[in-house]
C-alpha angles and dihedrals in degrees: 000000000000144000153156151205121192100297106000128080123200131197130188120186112203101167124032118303103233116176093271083070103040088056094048090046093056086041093057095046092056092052076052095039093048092053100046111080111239122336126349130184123259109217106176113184108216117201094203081228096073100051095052085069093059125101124219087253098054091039082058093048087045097061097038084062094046093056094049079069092054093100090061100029106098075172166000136215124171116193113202101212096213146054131228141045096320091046088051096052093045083047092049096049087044084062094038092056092047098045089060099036125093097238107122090192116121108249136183127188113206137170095217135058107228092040089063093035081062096050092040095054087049090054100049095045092053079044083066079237118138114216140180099236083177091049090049110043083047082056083050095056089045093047090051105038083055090043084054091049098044089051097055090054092057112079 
């Protein structure tokens, strides 16, 4: 699931993110990406279910397309929608792929939602970057309540 405000582009994976989606994922953040004038801030909000799923190819992958979108990223917060040990280790990988990765973006991984929307407002104001955090933490609410509702759909 995807959406966007302004300059700001959020992703949700409910079901197990495979290279096709992947693809269309990146697709669909460069048509975003295209219409929104200079930088903008990537929040995915990453449900641990769904990673352990991944495989190491597809994590790779994974990382290669996130860095094509480095030019037009000011940002990156990833939002780990769990607590506990198996939300910790998702947390710490998310850090390890991004250490190592070549996105220069800034990027922040968090377990709650306000603690991320704070860092996320710093970095886009020493970005230079306005942003709604009003706007976006209300696009937040709406992305999660349909993600809710999409998952209790899925057997």
């Amino acid at each position: 699931m995807v959406a966007g405000t302004r300059n700001v582009f959020v992703s949700c994976w409910v079901r197990s993110p495979t290279r096709e989606r992947l693809d269309w994922l990146i697709a669909t953040q460069r048509t975003f990406a295209a219409a929104q004038p200079g930088r903008h801030a990537v929040i995915s909000l990453i449900d641990p279910k769904t990673g352990r799923e991944m495989d190491s190819a597809t994590r790779k992958y994974a990382g290669e397309l996130g860095a094509t979108m480095d030019a037009t990223t000011a940002a990156r917060l990833f939002i780990v929608l769990a607590d506990g040990f198996y939300a910790a280790m998702v947390r710490t990988a998310i850090s390890g792929v991004l250490l190592f990765s070549k996105d220069s973006a800034p990027y922040h991984v968090a377990t709650q939602h306000e603690s991320g929307m704070q860092w996320l407002e710093k970095a886009m104001t020493d970005a230079h970057i306005g942003m709604d955090g009003v706007r976006v933490r209300a696009l937040l609410h709406d992305v999660l309540s349909e993600t809710d509702r999409i998952k209790s759909a899925v057997p």
